[in-house]
Backbone as ProteinMPNN parsed JSONL, in Angstrom:
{"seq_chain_A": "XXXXXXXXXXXXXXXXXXXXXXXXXXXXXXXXXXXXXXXXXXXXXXXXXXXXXXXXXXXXXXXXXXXXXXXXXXXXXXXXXXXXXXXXXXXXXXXXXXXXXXXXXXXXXXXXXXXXXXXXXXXXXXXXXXXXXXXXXXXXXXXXXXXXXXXXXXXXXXXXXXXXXXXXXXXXXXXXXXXXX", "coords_chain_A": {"N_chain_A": [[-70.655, 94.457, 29.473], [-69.721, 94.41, 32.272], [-66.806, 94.185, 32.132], [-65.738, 96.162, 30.83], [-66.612, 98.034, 32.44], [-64.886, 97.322, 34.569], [-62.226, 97.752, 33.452], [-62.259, 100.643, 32.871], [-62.137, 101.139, 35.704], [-59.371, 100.05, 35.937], [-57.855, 101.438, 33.848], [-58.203, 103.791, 35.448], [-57.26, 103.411, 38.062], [-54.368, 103.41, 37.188], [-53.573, 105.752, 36.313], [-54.36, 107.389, 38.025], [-52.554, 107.043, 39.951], [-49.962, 107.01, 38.388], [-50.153, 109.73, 38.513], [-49.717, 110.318, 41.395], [-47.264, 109.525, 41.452], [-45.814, 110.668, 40.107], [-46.441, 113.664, 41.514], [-45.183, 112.82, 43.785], [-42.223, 112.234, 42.818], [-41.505, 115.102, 42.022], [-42.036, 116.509, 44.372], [-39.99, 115.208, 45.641], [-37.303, 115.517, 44.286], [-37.174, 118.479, 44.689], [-37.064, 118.433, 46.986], [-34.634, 117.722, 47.307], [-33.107, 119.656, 45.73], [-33.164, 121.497, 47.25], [-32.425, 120.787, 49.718], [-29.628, 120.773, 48.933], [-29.295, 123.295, 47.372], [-29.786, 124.534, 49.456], [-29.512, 128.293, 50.366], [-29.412, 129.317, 48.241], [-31.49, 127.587, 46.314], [-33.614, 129.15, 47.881], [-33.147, 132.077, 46.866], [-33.08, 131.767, 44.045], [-35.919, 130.896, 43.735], [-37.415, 133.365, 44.469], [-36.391, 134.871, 43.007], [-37.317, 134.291, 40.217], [-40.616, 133.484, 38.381], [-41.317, 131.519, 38.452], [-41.133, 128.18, 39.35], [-40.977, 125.806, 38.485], [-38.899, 126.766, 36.004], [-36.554, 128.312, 37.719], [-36.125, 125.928, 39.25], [-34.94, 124.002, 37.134], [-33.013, 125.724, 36.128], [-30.992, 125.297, 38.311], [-30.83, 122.324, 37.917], [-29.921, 122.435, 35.54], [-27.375, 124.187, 36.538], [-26.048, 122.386, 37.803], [-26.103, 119.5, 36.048], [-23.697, 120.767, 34.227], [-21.373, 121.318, 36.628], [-20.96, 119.306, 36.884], [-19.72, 118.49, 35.007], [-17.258, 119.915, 35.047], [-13.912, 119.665, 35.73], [-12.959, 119.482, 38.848], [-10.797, 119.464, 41.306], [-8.848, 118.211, 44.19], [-6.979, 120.831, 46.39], [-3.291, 120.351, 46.275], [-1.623, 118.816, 49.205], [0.703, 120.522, 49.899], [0.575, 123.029, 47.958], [-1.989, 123.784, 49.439], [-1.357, 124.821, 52.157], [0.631, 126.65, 50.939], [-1.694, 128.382, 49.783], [-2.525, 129.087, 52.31], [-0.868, 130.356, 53.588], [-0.345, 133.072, 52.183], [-2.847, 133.851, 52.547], [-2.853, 134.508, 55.311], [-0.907, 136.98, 55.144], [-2.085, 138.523, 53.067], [-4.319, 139.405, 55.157], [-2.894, 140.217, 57.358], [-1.688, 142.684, 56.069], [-3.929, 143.966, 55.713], [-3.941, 145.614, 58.084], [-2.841, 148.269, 57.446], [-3.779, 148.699, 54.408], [-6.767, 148.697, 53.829], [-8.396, 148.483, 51.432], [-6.736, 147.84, 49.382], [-6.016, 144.816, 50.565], [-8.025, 143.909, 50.073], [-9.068, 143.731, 47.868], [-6.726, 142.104, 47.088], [-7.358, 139.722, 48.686], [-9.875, 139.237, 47.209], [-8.506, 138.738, 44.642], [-6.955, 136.357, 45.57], [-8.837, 134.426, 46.551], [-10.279, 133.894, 43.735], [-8.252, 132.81, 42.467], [-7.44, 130.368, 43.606], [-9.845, 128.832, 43.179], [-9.493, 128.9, 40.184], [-7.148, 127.374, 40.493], [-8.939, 124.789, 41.431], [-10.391, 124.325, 39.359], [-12.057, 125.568, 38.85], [-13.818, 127.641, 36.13], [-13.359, 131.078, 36.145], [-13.478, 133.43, 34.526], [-15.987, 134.736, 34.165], [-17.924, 136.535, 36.993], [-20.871, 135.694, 37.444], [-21.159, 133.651, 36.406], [-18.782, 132.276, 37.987], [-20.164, 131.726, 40.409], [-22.596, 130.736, 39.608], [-21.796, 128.352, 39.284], [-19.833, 127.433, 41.424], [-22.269, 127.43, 43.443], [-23.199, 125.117, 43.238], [-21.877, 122.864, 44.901], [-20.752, 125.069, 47.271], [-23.166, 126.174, 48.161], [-23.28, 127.082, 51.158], [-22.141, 128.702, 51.587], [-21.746, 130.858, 49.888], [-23.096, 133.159, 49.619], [-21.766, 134.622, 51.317], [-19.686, 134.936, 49.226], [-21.316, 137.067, 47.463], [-21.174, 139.231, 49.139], [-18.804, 139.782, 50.001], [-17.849, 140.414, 47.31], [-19.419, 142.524, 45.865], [-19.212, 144.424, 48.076], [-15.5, 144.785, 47.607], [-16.415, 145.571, 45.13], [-17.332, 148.116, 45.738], [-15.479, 149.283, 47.149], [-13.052, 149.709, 45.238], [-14.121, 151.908, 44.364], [-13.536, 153.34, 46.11], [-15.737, 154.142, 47.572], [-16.463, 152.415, 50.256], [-16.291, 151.929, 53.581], [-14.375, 151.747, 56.74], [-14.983, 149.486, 58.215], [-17.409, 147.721, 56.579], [-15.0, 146.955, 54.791], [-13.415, 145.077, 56.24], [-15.982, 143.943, 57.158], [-16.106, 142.383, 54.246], [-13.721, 140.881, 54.275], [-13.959, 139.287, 56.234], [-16.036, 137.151, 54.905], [-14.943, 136.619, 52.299], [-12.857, 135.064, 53.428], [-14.599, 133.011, 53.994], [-15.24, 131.762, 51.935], [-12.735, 130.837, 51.142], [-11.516, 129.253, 53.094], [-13.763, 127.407, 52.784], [-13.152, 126.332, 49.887], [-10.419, 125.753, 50.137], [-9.88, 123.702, 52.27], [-11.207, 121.836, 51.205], [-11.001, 117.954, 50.225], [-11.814, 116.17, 48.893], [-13.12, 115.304, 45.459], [-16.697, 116.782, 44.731], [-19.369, 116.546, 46.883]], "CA_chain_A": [[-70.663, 95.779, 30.08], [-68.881, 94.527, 33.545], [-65.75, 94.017, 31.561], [-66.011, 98.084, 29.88], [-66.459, 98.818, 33.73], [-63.81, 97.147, 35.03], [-61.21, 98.117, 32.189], [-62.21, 101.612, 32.805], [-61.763, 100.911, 37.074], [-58.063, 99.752, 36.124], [-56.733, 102.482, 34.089], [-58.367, 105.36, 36.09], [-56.212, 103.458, 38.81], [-53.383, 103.336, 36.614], [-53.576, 107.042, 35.955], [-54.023, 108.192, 39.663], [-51.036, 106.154, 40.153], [-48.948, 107.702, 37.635], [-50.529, 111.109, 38.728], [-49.418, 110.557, 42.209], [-45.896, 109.326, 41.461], [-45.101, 111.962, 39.121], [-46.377, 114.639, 42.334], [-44.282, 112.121, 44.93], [-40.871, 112.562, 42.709], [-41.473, 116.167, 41.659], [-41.562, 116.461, 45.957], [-38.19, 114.603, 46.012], [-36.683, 116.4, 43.38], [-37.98, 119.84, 44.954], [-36.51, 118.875, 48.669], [-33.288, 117.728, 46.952], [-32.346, 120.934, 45.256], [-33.512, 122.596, 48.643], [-31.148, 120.508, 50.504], [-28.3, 120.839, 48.158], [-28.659, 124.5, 47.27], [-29.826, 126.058, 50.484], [-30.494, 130.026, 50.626], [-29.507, 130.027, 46.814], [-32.436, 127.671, 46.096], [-34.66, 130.109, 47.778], [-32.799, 132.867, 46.416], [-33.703, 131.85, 42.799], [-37.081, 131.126, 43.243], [-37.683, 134.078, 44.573], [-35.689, 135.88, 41.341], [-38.106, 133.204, 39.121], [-41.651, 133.732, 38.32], [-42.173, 129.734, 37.433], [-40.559, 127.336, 39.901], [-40.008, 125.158, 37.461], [-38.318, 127.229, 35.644], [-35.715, 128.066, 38.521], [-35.412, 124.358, 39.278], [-34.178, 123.685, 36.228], [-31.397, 126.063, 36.015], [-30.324, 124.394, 39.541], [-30.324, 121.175, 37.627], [-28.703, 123.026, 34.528], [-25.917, 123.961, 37.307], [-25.352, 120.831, 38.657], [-25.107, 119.175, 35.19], [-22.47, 122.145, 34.225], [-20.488, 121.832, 37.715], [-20.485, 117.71, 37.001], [-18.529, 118.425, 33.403], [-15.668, 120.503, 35.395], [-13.219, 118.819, 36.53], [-12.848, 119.779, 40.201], [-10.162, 119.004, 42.124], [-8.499, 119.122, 45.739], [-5.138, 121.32, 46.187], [-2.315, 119.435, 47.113], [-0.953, 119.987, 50.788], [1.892, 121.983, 49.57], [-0.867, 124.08, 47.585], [-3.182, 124.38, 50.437], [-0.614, 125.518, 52.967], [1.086, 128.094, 50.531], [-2.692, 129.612, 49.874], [-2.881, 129.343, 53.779], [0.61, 131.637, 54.162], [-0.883, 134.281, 51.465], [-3.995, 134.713, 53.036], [-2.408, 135.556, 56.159], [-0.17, 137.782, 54.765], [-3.067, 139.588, 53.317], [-4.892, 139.737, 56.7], [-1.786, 141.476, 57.74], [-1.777, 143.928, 55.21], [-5.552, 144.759, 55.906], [-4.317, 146.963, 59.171], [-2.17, 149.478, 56.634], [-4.111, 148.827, 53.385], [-7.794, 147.769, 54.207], [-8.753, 148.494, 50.421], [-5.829, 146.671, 49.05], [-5.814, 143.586, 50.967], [-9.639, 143.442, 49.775], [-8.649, 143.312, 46.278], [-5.721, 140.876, 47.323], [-8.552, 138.503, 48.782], [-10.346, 138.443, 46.175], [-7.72, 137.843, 43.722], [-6.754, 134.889, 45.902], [-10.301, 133.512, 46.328], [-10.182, 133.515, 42.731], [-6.834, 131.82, 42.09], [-7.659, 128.985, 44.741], [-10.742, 128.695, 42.035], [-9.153, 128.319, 39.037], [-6.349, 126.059, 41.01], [-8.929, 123.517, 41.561], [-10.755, 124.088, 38.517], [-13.724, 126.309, 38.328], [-13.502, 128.844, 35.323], [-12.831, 132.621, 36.667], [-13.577, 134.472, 33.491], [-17.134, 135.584, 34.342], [-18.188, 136.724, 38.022], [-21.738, 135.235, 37.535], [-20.968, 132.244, 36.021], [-18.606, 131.731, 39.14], [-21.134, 131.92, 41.576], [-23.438, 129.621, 39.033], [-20.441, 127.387, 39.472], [-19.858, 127.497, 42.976], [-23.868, 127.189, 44.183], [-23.322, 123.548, 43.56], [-20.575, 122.472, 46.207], [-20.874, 125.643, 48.092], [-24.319, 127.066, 48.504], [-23.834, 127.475, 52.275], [-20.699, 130.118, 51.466], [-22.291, 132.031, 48.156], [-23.888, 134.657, 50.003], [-20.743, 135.593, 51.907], [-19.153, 135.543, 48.436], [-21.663, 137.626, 46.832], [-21.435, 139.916, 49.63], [-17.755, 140.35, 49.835], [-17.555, 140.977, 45.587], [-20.39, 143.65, 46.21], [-18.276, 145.713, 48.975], [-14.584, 145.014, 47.137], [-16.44, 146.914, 43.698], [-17.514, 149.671, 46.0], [-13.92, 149.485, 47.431], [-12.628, 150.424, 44.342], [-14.409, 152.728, 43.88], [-13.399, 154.22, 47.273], [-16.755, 154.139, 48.382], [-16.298, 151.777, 51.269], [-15.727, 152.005, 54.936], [-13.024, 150.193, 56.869], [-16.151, 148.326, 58.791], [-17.203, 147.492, 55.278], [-13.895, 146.253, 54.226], [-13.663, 144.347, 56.975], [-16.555, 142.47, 56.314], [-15.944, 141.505, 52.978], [-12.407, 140.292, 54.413], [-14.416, 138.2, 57.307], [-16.469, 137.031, 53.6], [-13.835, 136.009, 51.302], [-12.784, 134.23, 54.644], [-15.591, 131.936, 54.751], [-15.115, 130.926, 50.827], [-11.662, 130.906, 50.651], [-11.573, 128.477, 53.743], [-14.047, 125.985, 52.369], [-12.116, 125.908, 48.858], [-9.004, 125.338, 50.902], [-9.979, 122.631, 53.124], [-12.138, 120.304, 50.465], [-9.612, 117.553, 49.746], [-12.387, 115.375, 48.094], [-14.412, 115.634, 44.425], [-18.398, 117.207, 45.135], [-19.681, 116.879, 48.364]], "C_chain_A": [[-69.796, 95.816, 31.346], [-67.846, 94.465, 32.802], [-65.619, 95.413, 31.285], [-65.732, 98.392, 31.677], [-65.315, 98.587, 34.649], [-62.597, 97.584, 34.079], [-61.294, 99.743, 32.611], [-61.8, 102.135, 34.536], [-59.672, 101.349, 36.886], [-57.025, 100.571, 35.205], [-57.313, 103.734, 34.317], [-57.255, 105.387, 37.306], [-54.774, 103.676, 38.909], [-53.27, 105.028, 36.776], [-53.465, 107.542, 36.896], [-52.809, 107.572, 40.416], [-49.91, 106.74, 39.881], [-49.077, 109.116, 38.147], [-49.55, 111.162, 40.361], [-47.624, 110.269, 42.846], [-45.578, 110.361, 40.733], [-44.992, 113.178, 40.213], [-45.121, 114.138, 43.355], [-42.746, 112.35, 44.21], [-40.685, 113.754, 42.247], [-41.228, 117.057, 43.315], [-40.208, 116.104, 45.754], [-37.36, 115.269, 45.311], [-36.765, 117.766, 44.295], [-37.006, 120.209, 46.555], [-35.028, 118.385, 48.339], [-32.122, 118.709, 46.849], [-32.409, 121.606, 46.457], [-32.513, 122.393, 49.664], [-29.641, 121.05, 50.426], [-27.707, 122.601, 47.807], [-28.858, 125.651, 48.582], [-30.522, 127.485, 50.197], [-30.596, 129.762, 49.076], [-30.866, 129.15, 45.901], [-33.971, 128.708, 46.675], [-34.284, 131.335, 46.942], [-33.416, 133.134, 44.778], [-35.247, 131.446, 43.15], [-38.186, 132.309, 43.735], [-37.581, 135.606, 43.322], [-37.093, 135.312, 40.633], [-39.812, 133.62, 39.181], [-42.333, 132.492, 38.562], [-40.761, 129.284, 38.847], [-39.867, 126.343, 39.24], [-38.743, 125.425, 36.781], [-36.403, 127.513, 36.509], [-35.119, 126.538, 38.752], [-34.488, 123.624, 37.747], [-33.256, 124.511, 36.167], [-30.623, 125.718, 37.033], [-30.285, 123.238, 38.471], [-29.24, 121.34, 36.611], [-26.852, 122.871, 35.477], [-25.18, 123.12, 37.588], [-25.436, 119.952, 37.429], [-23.909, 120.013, 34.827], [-21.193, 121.657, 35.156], [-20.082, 119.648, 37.53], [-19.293, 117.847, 35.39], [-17.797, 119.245, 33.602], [-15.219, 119.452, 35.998], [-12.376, 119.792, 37.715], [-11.91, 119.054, 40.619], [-9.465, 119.565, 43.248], [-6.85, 119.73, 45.277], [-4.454, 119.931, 47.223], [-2.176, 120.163, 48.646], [-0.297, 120.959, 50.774], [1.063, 122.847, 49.105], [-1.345, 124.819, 48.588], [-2.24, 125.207, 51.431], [0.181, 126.962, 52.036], [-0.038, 129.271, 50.653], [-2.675, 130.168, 51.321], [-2.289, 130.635, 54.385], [0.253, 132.792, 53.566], [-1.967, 134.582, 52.312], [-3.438, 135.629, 54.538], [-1.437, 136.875, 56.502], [-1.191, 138.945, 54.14], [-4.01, 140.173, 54.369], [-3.86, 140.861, 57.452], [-1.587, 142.701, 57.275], [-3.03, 144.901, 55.375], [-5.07, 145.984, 56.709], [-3.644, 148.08, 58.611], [-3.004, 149.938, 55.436], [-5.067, 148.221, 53.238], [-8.374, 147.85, 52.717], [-8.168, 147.534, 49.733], [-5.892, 145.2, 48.928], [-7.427, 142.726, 50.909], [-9.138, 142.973, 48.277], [-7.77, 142.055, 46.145], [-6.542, 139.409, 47.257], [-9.32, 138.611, 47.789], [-9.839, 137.835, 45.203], [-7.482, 136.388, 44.421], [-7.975, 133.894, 45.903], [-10.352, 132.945, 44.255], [-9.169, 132.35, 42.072], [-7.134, 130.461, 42.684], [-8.564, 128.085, 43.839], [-10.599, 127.664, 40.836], [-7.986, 127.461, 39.368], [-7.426, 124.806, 41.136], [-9.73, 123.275, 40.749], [-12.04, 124.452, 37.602], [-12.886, 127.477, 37.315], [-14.005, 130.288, 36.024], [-12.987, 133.46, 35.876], [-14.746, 135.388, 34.08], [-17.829, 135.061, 36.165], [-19.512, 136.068, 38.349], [-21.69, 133.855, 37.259], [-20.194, 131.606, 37.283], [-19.213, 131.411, 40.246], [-22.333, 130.928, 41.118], [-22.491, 128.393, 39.381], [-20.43, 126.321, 41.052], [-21.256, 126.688, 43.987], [-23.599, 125.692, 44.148], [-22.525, 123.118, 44.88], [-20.548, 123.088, 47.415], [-21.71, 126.96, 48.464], [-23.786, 127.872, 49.916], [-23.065, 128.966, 52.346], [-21.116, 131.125, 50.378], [-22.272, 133.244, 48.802], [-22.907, 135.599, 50.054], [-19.658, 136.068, 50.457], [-19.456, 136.699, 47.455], [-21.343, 139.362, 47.625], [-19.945, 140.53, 49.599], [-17.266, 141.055, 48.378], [-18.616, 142.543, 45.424], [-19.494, 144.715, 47.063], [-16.831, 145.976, 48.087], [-15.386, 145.832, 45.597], [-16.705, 148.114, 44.638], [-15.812, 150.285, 46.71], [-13.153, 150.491, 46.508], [-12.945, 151.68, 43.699], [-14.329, 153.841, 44.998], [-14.603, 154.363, 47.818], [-17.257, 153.152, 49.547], [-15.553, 151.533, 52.728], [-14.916, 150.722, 55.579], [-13.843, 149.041, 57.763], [-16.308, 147.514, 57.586], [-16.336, 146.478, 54.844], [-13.428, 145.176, 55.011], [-14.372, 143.234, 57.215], [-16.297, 141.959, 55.239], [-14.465, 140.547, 53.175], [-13.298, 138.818, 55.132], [-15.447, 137.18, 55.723], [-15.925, 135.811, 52.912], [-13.533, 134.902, 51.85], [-13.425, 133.063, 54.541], [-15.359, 130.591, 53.4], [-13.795, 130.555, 51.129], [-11.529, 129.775, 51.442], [-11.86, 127.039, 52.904], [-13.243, 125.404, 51.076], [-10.912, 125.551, 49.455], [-9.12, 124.117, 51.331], [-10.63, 121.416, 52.148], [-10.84, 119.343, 50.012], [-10.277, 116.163, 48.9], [-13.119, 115.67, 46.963], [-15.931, 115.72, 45.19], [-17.918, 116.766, 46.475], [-20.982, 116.187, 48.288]], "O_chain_A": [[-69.189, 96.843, 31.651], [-68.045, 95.649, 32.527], [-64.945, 95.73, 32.265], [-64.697, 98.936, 32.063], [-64.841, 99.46, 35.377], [-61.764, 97.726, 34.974], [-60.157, 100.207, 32.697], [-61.281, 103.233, 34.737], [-58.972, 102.255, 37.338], [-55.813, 100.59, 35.42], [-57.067, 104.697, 33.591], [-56.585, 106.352, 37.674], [-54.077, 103.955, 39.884], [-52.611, 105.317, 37.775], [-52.498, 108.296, 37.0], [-52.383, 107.895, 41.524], [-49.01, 107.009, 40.677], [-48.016, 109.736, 38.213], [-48.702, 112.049, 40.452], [-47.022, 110.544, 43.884], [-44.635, 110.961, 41.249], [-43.943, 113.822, 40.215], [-44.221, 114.913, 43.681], [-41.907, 112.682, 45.047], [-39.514, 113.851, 41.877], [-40.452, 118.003, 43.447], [-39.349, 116.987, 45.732], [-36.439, 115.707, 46.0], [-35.58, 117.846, 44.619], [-36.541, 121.228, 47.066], [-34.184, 118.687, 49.182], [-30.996, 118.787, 47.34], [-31.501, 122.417, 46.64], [-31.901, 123.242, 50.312], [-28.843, 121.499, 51.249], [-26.579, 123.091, 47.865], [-28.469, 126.804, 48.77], [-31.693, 127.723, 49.901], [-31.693, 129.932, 48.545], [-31.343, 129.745, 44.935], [-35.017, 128.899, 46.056], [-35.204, 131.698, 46.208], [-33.967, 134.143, 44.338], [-35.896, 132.105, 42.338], [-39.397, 132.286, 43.518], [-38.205, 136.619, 43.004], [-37.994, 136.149, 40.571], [-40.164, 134.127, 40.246], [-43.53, 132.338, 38.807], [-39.77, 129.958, 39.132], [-38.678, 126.031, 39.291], [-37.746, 124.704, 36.828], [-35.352, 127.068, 36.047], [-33.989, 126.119, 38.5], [-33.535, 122.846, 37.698], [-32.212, 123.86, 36.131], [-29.418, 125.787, 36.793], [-29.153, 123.347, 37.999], [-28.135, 120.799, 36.588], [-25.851, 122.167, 35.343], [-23.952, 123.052, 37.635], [-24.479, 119.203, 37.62], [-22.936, 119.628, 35.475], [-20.086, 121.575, 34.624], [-19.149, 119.002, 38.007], [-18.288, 117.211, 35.075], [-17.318, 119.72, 32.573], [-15.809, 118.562, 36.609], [-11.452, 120.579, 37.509], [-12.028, 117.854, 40.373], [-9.338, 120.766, 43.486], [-6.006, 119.402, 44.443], [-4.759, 119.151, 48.125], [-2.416, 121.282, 49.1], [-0.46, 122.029, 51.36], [0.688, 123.639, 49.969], [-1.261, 126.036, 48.746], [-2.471, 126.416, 51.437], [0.228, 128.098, 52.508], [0.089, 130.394, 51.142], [-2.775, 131.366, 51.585], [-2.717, 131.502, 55.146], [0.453, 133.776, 54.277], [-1.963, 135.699, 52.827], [-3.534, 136.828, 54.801], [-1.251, 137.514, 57.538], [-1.171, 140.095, 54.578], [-4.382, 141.346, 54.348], [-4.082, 141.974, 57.927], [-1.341, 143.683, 57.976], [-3.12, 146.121, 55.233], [-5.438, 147.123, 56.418], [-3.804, 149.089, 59.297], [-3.122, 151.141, 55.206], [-4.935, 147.159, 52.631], [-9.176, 146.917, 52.692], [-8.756, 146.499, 49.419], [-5.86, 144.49, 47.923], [-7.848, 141.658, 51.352], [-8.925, 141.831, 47.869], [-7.971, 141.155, 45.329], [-6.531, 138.475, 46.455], [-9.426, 137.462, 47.359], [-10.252, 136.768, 44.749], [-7.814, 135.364, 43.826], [-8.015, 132.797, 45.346], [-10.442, 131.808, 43.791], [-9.394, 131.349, 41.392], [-6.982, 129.47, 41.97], [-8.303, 126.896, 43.658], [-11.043, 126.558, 40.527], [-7.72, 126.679, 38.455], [-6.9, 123.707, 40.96], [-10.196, 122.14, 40.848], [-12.638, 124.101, 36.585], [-11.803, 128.019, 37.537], [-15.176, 130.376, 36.392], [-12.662, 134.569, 36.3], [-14.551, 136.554, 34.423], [-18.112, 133.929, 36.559], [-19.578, 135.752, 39.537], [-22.231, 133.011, 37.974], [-20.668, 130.572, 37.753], [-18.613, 130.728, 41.076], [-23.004, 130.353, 41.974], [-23.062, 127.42, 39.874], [-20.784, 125.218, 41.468], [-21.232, 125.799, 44.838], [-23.837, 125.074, 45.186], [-23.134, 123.26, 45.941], [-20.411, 122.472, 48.472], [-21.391, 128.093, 48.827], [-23.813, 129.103, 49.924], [-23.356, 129.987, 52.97], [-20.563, 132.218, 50.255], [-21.534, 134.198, 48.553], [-22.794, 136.688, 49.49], [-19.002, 137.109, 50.435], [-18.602, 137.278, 46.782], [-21.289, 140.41, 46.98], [-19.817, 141.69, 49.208], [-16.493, 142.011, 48.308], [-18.228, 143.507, 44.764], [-19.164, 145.79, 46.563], [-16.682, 147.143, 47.726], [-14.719, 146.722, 45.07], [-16.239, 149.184, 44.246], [-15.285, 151.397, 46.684], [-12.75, 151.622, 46.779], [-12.341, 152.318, 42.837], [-14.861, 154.949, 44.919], [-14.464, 154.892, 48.92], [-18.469, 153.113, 49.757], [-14.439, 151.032, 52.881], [-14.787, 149.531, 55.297], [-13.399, 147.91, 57.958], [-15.482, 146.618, 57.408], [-16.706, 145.34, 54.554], [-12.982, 144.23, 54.362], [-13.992, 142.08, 57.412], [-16.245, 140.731, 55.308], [-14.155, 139.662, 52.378], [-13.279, 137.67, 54.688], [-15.135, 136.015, 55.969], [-16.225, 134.617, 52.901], [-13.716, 133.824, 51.284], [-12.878, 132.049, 54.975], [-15.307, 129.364, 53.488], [-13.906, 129.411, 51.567], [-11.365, 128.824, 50.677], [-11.129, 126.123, 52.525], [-12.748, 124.277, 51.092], [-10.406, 124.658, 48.775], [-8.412, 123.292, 50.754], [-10.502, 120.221, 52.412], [-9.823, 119.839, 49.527], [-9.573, 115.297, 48.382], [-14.023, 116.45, 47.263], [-16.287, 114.916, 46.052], [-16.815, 116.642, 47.006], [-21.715, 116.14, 49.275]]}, "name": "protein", "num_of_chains": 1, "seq": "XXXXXXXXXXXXXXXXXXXXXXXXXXXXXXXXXXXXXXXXXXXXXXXXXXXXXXXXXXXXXXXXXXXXXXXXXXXXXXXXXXXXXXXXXXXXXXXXXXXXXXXXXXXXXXXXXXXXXXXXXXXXXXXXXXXXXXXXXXXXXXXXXXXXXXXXXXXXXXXXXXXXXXXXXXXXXXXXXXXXX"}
């Protein structure tokens, strides 16, 4: 009977063991993605009903964003985007609609120069969240004002921000000169 009692001691210990490693790397996992994605992990689990659920399409992403092949612009690259952007900055004080549309086309181009696909606006931003959570927002925010742009429904404050925006992405894509982060 001591044998039955001890046997039943050593895998209840076993079990609260496993129970408490499974909670201890479901933590690590949890403050990982939190690290890594920033606002846009709160962002989705605030979209999400299930946490889980959210966390896994963060991991989805970040397998996804590991099977592009990412890469830095050359110098010559980076300095030409450098000369366009400020050439659209210039253009802003004649054609503040314009030189919105401009920036975004270039944000885009810079994109698909170092290797993210550009077809679909959501998928870029699924894309993106990996490498550059801390910049999303400002990109979501500038693609939000340039559609009302177009649609003339946007003030030159407005347009303005989404320039200061574009700005923030367009930068960090510019400057990375290493794979991930």
């Amino acid at each position: 009977m001591s044998t039955l009692i001890w046997v039943a001691v050593v895998v209840v210990a076993v079990v609260a063991l496993a129970a408490v490693g499974y909670v201890v790397l479901q933590q690590q996992r949890r403050s990982r993605l939190r690290a890594r994605f920033g606002p846009e992990y709160e962002r989705l689990m605030a979209e999400h009903d299930n946490k889980k659920e959210a966390e896994q399409e963060l991991l989805a992403r970040e397998q996804r964003h590991a099977e592009l092949d990412i890469r830095p612009l050359s110098e010559e690259t980076r300095n030409s985007y450098a000369k366009r952007w400020t050439e659209v900055q210039e253009r802003f004080v004649d054609a503040p609609g314009f030189a919105v549309t401009e920036a975004d086309q270039l944000v885009t181009s810079v994109m698909s120069d170092r290797g993210y696909p550009t077809d679909d606006f959501e998928q870029r931003l699924s894309d993106l969240s990996v490498a550059h959570a801390s910049t999303l927002d400002h990109y979501r925010k500038a693609h939000e004002i340039s559609g009302r742009a177009a649609r003339k429904e946007a003030s030159t404050e407005e347009l303005r921000q989404a320039m200061v925006h574009y700005r923030a992405l367009f930068e960090e894509l510019l400057e990375e000169t290493t794979r991930g982060r």
